[in-house]
N, C-alpha and C positions, 0 to 999 in steps of 0.2 A: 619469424613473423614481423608484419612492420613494427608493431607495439617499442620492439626492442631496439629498432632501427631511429623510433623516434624519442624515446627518452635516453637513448646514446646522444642523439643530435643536438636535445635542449638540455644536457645535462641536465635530468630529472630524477631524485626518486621520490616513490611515493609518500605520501604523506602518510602517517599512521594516524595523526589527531583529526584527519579527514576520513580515516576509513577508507581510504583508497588500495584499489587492490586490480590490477589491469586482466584482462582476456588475453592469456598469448597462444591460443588455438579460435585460427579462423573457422575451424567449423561449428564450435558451437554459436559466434556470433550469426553465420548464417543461418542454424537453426532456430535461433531467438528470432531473428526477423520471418521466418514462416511459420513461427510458435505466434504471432501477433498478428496474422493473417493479414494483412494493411494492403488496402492495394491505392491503385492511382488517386480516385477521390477522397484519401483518407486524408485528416489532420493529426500531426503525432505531435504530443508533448512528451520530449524528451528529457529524464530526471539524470543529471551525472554522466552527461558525455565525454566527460574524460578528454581523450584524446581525437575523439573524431572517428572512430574506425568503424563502428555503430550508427552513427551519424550518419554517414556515406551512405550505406550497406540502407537505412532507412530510408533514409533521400530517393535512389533509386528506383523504390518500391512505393514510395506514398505521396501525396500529392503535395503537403506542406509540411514543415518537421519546425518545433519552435527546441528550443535546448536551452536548459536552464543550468547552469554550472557556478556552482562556487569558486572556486579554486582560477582566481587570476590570473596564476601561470598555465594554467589548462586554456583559460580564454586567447590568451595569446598563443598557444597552439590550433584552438578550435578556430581563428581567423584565419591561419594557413591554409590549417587542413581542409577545412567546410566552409570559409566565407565567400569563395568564388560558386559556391551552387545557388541558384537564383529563389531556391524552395525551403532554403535552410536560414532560422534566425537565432540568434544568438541570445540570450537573456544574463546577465547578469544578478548571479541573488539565491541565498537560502532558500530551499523548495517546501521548508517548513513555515518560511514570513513569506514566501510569493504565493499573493493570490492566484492559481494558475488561469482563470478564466479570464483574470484583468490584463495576465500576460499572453494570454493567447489572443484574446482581443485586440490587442495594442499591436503585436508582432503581423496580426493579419488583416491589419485595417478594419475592422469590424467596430460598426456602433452598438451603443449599449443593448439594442432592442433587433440587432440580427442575429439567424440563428446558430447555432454552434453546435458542432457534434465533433468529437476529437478522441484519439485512444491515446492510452500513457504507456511506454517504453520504459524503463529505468534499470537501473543496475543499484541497486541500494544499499549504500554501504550499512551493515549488519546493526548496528546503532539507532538509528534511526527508522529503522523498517514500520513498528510499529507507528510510530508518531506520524507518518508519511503516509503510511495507509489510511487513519483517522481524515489528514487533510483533506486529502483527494476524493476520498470518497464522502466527504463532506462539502465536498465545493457546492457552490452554488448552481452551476450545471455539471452533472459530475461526467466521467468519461465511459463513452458503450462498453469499453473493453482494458484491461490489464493485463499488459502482461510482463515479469518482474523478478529478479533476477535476487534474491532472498536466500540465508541461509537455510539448508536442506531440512531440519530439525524445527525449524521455523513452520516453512511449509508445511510441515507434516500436522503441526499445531493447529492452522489455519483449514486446513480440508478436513481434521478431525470427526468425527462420529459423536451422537449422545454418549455419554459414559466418558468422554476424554476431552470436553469442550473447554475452551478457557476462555475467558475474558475476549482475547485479541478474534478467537474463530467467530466468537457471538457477534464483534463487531463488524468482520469482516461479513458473513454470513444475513446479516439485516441489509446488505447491501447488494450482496452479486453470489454468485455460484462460483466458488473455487475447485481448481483441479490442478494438478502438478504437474506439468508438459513433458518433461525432464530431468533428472538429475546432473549435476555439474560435478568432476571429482577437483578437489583442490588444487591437483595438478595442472588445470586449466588455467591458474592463475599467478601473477606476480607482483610482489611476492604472494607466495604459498601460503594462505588460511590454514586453522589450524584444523578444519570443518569441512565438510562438502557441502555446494552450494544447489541449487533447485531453481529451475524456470516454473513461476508459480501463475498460471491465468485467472485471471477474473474475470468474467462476463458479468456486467451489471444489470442489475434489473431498471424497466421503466423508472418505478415508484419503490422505494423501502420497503416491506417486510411489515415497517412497524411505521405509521402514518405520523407525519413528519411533525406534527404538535406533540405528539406523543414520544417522541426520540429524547427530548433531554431529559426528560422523568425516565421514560427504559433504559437509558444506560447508567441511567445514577440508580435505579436498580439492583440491576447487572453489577456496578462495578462494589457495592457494598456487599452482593453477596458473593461476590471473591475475594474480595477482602480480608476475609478469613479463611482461604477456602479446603484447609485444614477440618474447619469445623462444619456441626449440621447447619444447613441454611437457616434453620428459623434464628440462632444467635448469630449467625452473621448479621442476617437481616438488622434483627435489634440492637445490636451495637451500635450500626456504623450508619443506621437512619435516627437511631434514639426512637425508636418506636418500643414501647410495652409488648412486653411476649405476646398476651393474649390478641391483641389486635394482630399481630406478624402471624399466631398461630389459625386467627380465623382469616385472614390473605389466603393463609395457604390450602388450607380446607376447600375454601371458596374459588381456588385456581386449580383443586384439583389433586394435591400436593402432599404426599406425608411429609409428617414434623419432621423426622431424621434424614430426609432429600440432604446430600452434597450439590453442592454448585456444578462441579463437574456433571453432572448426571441430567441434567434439565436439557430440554429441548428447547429450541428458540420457540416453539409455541405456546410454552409452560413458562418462559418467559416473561414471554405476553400475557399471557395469562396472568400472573404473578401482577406485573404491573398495574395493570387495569385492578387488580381486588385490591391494594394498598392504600392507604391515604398519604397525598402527596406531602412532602414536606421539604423545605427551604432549603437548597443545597450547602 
């Protein structure tokens, strides 16, 4: 496959303190690109393009492709490989500090006040998966669709059921509809993970789940009552908000809720629920 044609060429290997880890079977990269559905009038923000071979493969198929890469020596690859396509831009920059609306904006000529609609591509090195997902789907216009190339065990985190929810699914899940397109076996990549990896989708929704004034109290919530999540929620809760039992315990009454509820077991509308009966307090 080229992958190994081209870090022969630049005398490359990968980084580890990057989480870098290359595709060297083309058919899963062509399956990632019909796992992302994109066609001509699409705009793709690309997270981690690497060497380019993705890049292409999306170019191809969608109408503007922006690529945001860290790794320098990739960028002077990614000018070889993709800078002669007229649809492909190149970003410079952590995709954890790049605003991606400001970069998409900037890369497609776009004023502050025309409209944007764009899907995100990425390959995400295992590290940062969660922190990346928070981003994105937190931007300021966030993107129709995801689709994301995540460790296998991860994914399975994120599409989870009530009884097995965590922290990452509840956040993902206030967001969009997850589904696992595909599984990747390690053997797909180089060097070799010690894990198999999963093309994981996101379909966003219009609007949140949980109305956007109400986001930063629900997931400070959320995240106190995993916190512990060991323990029955009603001590989570009051640990980690400093709220008095009895008020935590008539919250929960009031949402619905017996005392001995695990975090794991709540539904995101129990939640909600949850939320709403608390009294807010200071982060």
């Amino acid at each position: 496959m080229e992958t190994w044609a081209l870090l022969k060429r630049y005398h490359l290997r990968p980084s580890k303190g990057l989480g870098q880890n290359f595709l060297v079977d083309d058919r899963v990269l062509a399956r990632i690109v019909e796992a992302s559905g994109v066609g001509a009038q699409d705009v793709v923000l690309e997270v981690g393009p690497g060497l380019g071979l993705l890049t292409r493969r999306l170019a191809e198929r969608a109408g503007q492709v922006v690529a945001v890469e860290l790794d320098r020596k990739m960028l002077a690859i990614l000018r070889e490989t993709c800078g002669h396509l007229p649809n492909v831009h190149l970003v410079e920059g952590d995709i954890l500090r790049v605003d991606p609306v400001q970069a998409l904006r900037a890369s497609l000529g776009l004023a502050e006040g025309d409209p944007l609609a764009y899907h995100v591509v990425a390959n995400l090195p295992y590290y940062i998966t969660s922190a990346a997902l928070r981003h994105l789907l937190s931007a300021t216009v966030r993107p129709q669709r995801l689709t994301l190339m995540v460790q296998y065990e991860v994914a399975r985190r994120i599409v989870a059921p009530p009884g097995e929810l965590s922290l990452l699914a509840i956040s993902v899940q206030v967001y969009g509809t997850a589904e696992i397109a595909f599984r990747v076996p390690a053997g797909a990549f180089y060097p070799r993970p010690k894990v198999d990896s999963a093309v994981l989708r996101i379909h966003v929704h219009t609007q949140p789940r949980v109305p956007t004034e109400a986001l930063a109290w629900f997931f400070q919530v959320v995240q106190a009552g995993f916190g512990q999540k060991r323990k029955q929620l009603h001590n989570s809760l009051a640990h980690n908000l400093r709220l008095p039992q009895e008020v935590v315990l008539q919250a929960l009454a009031q949402a619905g809720l017996a005392a001995d509820r695990r975090p794991q077991t709540c539904t995101l509308e129990e939640w909600m629920a949850l939320a709403r009966a608390l009294p807010r307090v200071a982060a």
